[in-house]
MIBA-841627 format. One record per atom (N, C-alpha, C): x, y, z; residue number from 1. Coordinates in steps of 0.02 Angstrom, whole numbers, always signed. Example, Ala and Ser with C-alpha at 12.3 -4.5 7.8 and 13.67 -1.06 7.14 Angstrom:
2
        x        y        z    nr
     +660     -284     +390     1
     +615     -225     +390     1
     +660     -165     +390     1
     +642     -112     +354     2
     +684      -53     +357     2
     +645       +2     +394     2
//
This chain:
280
        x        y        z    nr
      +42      -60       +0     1
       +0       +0       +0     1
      +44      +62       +0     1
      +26     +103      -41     2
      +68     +172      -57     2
      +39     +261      -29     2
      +79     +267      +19     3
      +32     +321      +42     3
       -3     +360      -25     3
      -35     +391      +15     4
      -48     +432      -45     4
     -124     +514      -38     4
      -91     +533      +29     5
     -149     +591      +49     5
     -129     +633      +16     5
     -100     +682      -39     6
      -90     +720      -87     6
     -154     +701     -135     6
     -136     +647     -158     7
     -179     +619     -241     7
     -239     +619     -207     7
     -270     +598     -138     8
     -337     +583     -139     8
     -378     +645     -114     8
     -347     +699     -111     9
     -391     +763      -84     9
     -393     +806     -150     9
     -358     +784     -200    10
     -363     +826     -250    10
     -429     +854     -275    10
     -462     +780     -276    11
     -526     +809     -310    11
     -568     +877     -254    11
     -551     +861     -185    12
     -597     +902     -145    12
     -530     +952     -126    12
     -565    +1011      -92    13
     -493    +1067      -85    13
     -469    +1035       -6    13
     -402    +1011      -30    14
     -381     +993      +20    14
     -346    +1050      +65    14
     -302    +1039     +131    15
     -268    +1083     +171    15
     -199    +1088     +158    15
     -163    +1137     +163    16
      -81    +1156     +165    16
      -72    +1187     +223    16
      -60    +1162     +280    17
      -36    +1166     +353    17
      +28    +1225     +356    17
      +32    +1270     +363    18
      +99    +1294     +380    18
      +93    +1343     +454    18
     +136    +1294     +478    19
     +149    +1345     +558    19
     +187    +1408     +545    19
     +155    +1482     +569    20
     +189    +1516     +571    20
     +224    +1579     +656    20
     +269    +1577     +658    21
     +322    +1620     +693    21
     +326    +1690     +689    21
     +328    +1702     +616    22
     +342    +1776     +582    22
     +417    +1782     +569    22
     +460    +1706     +580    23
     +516    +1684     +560    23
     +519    +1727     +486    23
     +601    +1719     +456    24
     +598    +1729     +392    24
     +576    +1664     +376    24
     +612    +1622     +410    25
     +607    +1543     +381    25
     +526    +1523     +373    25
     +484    +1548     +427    26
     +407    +1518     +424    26
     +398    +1584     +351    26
     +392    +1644     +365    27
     +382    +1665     +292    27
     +390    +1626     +213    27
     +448    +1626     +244    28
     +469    +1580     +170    28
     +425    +1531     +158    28
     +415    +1479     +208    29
     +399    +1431     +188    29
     +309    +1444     +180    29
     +295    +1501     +160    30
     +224    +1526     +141    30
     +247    +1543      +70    30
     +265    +1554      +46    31
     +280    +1585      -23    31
     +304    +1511      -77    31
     +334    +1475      -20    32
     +336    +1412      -63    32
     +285    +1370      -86    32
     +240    +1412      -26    33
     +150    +1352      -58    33
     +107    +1389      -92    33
     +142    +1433     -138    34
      +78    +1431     -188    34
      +83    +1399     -221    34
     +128    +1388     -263    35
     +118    +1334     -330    35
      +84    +1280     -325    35
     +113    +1249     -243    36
      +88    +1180     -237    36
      +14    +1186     -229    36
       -4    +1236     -184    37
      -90    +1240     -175    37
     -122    +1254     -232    37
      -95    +1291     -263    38
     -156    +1306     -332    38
     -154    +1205     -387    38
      -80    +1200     -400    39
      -81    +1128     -415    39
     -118    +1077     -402    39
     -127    +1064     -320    40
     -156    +1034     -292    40
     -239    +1057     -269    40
     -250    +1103     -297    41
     -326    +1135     -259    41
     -332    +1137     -217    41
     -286    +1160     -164    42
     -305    +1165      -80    42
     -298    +1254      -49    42
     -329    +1241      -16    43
     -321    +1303      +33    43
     -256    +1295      +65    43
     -237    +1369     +116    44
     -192    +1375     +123    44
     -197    +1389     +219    44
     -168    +1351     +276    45
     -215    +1385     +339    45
     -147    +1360     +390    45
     -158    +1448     +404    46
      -85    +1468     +446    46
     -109    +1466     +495    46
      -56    +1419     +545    47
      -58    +1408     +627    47
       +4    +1457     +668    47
      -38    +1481     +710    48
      -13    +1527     +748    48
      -13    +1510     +820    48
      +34    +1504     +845    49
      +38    +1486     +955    49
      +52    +1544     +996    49
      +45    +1598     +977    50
      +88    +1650    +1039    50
      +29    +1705    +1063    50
      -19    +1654    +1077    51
     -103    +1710    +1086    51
     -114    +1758    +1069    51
     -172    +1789    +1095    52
     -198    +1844    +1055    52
     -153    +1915    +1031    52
      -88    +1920    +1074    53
      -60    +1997    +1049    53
      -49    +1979     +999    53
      -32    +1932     +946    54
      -17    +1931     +888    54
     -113    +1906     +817    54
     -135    +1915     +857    55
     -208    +1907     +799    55
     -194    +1953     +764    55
     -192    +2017     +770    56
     -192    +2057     +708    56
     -152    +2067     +627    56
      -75    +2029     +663    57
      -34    +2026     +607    57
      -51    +1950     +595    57
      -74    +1912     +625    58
      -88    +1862     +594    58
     -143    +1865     +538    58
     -198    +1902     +557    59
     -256    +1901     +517    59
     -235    +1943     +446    59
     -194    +1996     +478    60
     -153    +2028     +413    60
     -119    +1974     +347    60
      -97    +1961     +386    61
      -57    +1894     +354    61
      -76    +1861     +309    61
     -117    +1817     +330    62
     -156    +1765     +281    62
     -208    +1813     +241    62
     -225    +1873     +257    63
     -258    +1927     +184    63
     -205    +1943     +159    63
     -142    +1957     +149    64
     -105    +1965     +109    64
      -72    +1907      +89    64
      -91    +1842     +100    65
      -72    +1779      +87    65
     -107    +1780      +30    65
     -161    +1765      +36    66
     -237    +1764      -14    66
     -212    +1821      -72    66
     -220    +1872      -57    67
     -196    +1932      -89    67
     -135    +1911     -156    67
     -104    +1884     -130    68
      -54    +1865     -182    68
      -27    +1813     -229    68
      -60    +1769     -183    69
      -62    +1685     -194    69
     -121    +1669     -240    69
     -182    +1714     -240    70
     -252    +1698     -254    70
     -256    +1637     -238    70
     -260    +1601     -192    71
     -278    +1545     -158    71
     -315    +1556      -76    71
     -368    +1529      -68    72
     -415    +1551      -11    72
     -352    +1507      +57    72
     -362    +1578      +89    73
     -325    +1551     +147    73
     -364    +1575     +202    73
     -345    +1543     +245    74
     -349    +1540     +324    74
     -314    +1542     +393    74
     -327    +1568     +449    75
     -297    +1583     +512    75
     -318    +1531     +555    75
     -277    +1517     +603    76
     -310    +1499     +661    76
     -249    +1510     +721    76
     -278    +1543     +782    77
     -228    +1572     +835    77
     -261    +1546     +892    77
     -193    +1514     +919    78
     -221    +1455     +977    78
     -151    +1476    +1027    78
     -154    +1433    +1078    79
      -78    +1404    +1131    79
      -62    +1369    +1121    79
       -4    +1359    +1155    80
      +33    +1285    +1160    80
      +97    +1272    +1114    80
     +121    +1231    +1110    81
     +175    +1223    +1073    81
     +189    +1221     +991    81
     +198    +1259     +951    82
     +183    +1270     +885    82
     +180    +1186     +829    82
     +238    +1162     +875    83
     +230    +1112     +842    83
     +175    +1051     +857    83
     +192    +1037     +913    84
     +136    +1011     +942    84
      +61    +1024     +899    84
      +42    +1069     +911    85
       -7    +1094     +895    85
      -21    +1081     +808    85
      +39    +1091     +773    86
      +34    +1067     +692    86
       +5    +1002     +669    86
      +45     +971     +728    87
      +30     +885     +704    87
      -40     +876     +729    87
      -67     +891     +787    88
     -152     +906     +815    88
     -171     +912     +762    88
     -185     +980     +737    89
     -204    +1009     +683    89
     -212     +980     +615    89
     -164     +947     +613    90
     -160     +926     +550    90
     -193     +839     +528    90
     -201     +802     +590    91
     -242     +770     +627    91
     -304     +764     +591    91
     -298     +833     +650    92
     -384     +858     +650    92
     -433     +878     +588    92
     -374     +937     +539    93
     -407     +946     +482    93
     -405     +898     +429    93
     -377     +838     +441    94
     -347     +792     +374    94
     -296     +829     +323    94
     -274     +862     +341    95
     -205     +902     +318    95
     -198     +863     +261    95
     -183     +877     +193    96
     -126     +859     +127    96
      -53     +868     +155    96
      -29     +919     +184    97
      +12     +924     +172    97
      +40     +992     +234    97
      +96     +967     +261    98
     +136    +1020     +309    98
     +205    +1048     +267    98
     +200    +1124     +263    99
     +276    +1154     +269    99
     +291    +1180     +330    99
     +337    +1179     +339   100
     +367    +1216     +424   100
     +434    +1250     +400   100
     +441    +1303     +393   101
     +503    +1336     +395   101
     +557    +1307     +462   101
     +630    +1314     +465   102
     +654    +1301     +517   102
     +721    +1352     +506   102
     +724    +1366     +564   103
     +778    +1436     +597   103
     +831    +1374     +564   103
     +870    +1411     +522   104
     +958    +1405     +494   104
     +992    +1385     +544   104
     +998    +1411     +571   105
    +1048    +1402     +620   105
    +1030    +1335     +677   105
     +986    +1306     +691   106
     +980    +1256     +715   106
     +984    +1190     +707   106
    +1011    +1169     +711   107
    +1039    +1108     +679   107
     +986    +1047     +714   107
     +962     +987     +651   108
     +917     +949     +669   108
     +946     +893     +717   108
     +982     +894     +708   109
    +1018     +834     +784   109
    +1037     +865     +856   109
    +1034     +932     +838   110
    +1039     +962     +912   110
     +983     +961     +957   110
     +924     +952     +907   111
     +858     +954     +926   111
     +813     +901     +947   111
     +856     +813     +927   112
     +807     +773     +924   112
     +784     +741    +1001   112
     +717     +738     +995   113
     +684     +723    +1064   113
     +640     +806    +1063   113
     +660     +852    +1055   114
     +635     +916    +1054   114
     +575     +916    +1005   114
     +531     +969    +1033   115
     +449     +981     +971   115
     +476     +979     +900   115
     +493    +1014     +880   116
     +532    +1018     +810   116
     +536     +952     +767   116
     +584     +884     +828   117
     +595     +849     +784   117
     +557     +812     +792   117
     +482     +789     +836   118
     +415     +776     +840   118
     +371     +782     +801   118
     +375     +851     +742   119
     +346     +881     +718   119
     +351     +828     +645   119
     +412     +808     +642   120
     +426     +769     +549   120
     +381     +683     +592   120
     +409     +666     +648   121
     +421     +585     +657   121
     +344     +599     +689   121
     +309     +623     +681   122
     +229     +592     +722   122
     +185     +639     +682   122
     +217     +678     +617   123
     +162     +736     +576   123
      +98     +664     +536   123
      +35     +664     +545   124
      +27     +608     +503   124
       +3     +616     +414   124
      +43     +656     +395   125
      +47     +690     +341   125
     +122     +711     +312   125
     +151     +709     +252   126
     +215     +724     +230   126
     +214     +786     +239   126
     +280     +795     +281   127
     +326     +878     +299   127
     +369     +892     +257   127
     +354     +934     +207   128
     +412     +978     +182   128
     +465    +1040     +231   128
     +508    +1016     +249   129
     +538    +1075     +306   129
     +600    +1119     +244   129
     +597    +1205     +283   130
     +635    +1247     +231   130
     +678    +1278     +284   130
     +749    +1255     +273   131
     +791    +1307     +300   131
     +830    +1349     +245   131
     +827    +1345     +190   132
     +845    +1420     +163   132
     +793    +1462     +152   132
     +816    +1538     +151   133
     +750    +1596     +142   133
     +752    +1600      +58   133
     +779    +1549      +12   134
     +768    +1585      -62   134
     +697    +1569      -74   134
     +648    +1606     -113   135
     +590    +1591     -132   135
     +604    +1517     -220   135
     +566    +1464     -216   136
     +581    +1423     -277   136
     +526    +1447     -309   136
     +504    +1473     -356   137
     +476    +1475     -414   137
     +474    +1419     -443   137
     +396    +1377     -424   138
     +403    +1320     -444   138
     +443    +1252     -423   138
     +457    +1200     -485   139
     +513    +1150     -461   139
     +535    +1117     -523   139
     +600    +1093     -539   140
     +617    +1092     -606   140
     +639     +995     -575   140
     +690     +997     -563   141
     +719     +936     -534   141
     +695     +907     -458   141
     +680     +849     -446   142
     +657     +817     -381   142
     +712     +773     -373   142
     +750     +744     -308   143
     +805     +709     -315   143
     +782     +658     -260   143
     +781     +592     -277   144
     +752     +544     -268   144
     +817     +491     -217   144
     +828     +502     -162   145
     +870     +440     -153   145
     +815     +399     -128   145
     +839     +330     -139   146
     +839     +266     -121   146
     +876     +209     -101   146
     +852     +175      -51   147
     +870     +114      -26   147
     +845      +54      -50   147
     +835       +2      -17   148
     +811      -79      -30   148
     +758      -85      +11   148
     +728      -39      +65   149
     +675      -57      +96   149
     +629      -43      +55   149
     +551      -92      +93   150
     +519      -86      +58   150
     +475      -26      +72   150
     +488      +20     +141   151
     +472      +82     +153   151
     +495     +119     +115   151
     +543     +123     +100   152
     +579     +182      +26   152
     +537     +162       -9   152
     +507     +136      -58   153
     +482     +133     -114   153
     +401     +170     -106   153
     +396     +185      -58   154
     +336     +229      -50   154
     +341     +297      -67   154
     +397     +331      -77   155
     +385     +390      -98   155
     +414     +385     -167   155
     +427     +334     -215   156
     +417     +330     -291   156
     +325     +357     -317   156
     +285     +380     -285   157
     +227     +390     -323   157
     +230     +428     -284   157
     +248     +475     -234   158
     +237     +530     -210   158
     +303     +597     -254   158
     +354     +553     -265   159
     +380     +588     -313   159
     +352     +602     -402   159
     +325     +539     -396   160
     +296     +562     -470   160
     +224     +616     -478   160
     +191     +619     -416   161
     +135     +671     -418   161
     +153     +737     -408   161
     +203     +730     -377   162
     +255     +813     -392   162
     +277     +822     -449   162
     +315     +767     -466   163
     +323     +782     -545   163
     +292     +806     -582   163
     +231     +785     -596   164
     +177     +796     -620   164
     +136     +853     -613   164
     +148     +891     -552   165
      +97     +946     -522   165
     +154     +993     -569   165
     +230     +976     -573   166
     +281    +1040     -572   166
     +310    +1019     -661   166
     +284     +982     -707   167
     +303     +955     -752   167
     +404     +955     -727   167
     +423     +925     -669   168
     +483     +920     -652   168
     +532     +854     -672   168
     +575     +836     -700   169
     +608     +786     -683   169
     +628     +765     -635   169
     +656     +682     -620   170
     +655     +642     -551   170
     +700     +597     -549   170
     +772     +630     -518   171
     +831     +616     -519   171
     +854     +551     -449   171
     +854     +499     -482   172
     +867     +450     -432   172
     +939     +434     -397   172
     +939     +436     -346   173
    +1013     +440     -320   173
    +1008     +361     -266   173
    +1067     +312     -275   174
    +1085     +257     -253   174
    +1145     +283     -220   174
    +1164     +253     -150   175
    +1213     +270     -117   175
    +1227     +199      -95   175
    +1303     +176      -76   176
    +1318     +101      -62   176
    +1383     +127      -40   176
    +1420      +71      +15   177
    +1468      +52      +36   177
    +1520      +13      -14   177
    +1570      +45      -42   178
    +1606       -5      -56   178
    +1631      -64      -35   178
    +1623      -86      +31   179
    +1656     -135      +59   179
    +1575     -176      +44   179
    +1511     -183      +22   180
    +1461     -223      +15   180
    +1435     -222      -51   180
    +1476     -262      -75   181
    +1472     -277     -164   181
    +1386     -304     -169   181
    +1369     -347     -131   182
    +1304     -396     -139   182
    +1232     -330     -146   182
    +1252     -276      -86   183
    +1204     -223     -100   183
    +1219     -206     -143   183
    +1271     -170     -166   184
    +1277     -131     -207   184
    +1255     -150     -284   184
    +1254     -222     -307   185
    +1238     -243     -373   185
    +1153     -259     -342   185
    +1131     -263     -309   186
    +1057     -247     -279   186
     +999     -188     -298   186
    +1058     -124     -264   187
    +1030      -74     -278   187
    +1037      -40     -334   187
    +1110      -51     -372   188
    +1087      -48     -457   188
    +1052      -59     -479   188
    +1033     -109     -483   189
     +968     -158     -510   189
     +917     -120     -500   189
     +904     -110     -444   190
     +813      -95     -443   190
     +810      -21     -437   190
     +864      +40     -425   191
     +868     +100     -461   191
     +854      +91     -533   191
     +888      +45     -543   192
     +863      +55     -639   192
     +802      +50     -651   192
     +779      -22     -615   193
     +693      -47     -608   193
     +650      +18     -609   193
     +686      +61     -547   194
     +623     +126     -545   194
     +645     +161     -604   194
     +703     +191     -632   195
     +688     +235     -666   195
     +657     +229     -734   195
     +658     +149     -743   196
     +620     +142     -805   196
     +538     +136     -781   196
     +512     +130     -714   197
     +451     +134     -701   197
     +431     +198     -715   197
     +470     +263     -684   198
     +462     +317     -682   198
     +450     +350     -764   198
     +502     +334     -788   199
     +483     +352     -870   199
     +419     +326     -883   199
     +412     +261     -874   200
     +340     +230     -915   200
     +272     +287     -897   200
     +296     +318     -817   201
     +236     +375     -827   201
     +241     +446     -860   201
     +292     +437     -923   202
     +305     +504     -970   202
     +345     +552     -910   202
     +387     +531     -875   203
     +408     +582     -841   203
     +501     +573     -860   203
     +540     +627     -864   204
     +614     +603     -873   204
     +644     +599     -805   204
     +676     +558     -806   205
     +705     +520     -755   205
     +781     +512     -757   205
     +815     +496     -728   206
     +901     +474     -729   206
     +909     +438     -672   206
     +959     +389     -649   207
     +974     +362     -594   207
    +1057     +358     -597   207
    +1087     +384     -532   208
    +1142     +361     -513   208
    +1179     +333     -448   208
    +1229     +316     -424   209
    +1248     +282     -391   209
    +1303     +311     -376   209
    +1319     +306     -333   210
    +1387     +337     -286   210
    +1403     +309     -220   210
    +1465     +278     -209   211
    +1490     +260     -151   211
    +1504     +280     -106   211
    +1496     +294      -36   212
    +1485     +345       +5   212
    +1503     +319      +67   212
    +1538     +373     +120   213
    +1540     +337     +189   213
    +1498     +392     +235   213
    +1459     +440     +204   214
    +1430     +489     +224   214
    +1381     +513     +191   214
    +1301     +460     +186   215
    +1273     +467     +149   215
    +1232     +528     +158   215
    +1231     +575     +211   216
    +1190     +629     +203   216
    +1214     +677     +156   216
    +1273     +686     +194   217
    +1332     +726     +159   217
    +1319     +726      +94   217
    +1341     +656      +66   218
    +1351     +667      -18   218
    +1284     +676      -54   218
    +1217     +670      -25   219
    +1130     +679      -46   219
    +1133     +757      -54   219
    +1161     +789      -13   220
    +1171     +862      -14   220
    +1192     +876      -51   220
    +1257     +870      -45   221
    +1298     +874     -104   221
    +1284     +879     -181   221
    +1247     +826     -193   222
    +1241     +753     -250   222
    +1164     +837     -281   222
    +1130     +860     -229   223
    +1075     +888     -242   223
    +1087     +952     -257   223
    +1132    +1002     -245   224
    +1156    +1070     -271   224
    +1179    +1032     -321   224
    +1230     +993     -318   225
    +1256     +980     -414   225
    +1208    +1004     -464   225
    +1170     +945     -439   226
    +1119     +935     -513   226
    +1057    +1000     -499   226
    +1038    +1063     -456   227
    +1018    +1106     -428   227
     +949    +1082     -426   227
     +948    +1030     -374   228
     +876    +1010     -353   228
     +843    +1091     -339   228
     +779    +1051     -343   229
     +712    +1117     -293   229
     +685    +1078     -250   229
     +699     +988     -245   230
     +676     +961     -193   230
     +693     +898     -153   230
     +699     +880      -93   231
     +729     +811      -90   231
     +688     +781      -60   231
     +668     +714      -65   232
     +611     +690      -49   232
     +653     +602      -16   232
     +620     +596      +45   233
     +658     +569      +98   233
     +614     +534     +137   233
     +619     +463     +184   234
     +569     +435     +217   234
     +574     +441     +292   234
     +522     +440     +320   235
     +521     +440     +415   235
     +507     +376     +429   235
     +552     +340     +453   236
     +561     +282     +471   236
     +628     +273     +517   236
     +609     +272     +580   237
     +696     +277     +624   237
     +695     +210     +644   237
     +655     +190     +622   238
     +697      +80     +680   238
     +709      +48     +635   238
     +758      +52     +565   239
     +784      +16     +537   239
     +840       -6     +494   239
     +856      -37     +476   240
     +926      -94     +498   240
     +958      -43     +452   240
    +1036      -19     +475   241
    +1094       -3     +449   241
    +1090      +17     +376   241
    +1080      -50     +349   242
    +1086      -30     +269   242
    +1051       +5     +223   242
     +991      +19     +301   243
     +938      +60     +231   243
     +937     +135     +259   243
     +988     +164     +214   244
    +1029     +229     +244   244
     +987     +299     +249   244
     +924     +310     +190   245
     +915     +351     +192   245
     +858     +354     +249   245
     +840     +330     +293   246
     +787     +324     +349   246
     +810     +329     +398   246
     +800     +348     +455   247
     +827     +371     +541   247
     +882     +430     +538   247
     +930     +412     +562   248
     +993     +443     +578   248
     +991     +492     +513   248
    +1012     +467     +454   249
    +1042     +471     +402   249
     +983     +545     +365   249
     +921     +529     +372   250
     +862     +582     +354   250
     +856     +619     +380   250
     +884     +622     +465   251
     +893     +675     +504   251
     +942     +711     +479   251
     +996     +701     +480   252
    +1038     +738     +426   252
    +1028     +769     +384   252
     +979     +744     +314   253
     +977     +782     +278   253
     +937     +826     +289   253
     +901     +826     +329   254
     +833     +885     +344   254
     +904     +910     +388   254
     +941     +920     +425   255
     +973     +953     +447   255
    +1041    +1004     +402   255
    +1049     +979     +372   256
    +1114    +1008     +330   256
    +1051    +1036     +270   256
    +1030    +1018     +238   257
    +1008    +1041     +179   257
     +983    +1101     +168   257
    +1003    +1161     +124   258
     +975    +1206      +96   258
     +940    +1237      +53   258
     +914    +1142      +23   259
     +856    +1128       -7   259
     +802    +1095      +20   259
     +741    +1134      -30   260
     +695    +1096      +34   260
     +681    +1009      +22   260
     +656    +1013     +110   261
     +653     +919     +102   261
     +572     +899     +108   261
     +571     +845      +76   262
     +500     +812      +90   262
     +515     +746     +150   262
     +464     +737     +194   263
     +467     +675     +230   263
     +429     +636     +243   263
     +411     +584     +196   264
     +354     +553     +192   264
     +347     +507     +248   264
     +285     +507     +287   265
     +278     +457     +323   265
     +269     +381     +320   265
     +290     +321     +338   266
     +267     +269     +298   266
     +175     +253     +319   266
     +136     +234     +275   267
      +88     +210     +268   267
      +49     +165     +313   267
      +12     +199     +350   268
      -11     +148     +398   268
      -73     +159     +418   268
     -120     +232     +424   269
     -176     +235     +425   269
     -219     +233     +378   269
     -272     +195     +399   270
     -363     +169     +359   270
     -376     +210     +278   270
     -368     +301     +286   271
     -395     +336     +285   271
     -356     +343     +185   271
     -267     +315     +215   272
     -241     +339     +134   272
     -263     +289      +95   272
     -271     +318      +26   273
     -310     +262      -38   273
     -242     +239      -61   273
     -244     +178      -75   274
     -195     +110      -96   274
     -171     +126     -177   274
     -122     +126     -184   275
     -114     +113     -276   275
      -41      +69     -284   275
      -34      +39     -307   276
      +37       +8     -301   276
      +90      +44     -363   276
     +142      +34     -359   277
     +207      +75     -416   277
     +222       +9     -463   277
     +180      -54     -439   278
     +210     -101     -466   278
     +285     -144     -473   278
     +339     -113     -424   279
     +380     -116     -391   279
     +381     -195     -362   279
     +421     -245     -356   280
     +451     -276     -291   280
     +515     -293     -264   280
//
């Protein structure tokens, strides 16, 4: 089963969750959802925690959200912990989709156990988090790593409905140990498998491979090269070593990256509709 709460709210106007601060970083990460909301047909509904002295620039806010975006947006100003409160929220409204800006300077491993990093590992909806302030116009390239789990292969159709929303290409990246030949002719293999799946849905595609003793590092890296607009990554922390881009390793990249990240949750509630990639 393939998540899939993006594709199934399309037809009805779904939600775009973004907590806001008045951060540059939470700004930003308002300017990054128009494309996707008009794409996707959703509204747009900013969460606010620091009570009422701030209603006014909040309500300001989301009218000059609307104002510019032409996409119907919304407020809501509550207590409690911003993040906390997102994942509630997002819960509650059946959320499509969370962006959360995050302060630069904080580094995601300094934080874990903290709201913040609560906010990706219990959102029950995919988090795009933005720590640079550039605005993307759009999205041209999506950069796809993968592993051998069969949790990675869940965001192969969440990358292709971006594709699709952004007419973007979907750049597959394989990372391996040289010292584990048996993976490594493994994950060749079925990188190729996807990227010829990925083409079959008219989308252009590439896959490569690189040996690595620092796989966040080189995803970063590997993603200014080719000048991603997005990296798209799984939440899954209890599992085994080799499947690099999940736990430890995804914390990383949501931590170092100055592109934005997606973090798909793996698949487990009633509510997402099933489609398979045809994948095994």
């Amino acid at each position: 089963m393939i998540q899939n709460l993006i594709l199934m709210q399309i037809k009805e106007r779904g939600i775009i969750l973004i907590p806001i601060d008045f951060t540059k970083q939470s700004l930003a990460a308002i300017k990054q959802s128009y494309n996707l909301a008009k794409y996707t047909h959703s509204k747009l509904l900013l969460l606010h925690t620091e009570g009422q002295e701030s209603l006014d620039a909040l309500k300001k806010l989301a009218e000059q959200t609307e104002l510019e975006s032409g996409v119907p947006t919304d407020f809501i100003n509550t207590e409690g912990d911003i993040y906390s409160e997102t994942d509630r929220l997002a819960e509650e409204r059946n959320a499509t989709l969370i962006i959360a800006g995050l302060e630069s300077h904080m580094r995601f491993r300094n934080i874990i156990g903290s709201s913040a990093s609560r906010l990706i590992r219990k959102a029950p909806c995919p988090v795009i988090t933005i720590r640079g302030q550039d605005h993307r116009d759009g999205c041209e390239h999506i950069l796809l790593p993968l592993d051998l789990s069969p949790e990675s292969r869940e965001k192969v159709d969440v990358a292709i409905q971006f594709a699709n929303y952004f007419g973007a290409s979907i750049r597959i990246l394989g990372i391996f140990s040289e010292i584990d030949t048996e993976y490594e002719n493994q994950l060749l293999a079925y990188t190729f498998q996807v990227k010829q799946f990925i083409k079959s849905r008219g989308i252009s595609c590439s896959n490569k491979s690189i040996a690595s003793k620092h796989p966040a590092e080189t995803v970063v890296e590997y993603a200014n090269k080719i000048e991603a607009d997005l990296i798209i990554i799984m939440n899954k922390p209890d599992l085994s070593v080799p499947e690099i881009f999940n736990g430890t390793e995804a914390q990383k990249i949501v931590d170092i990256s100055n592109i934005p990240v997606m973090t798909v949750q793996p698949m487990k509630r009633e509510n997402m509709l099933s489609f398979g990639t045809g994948l095994s």
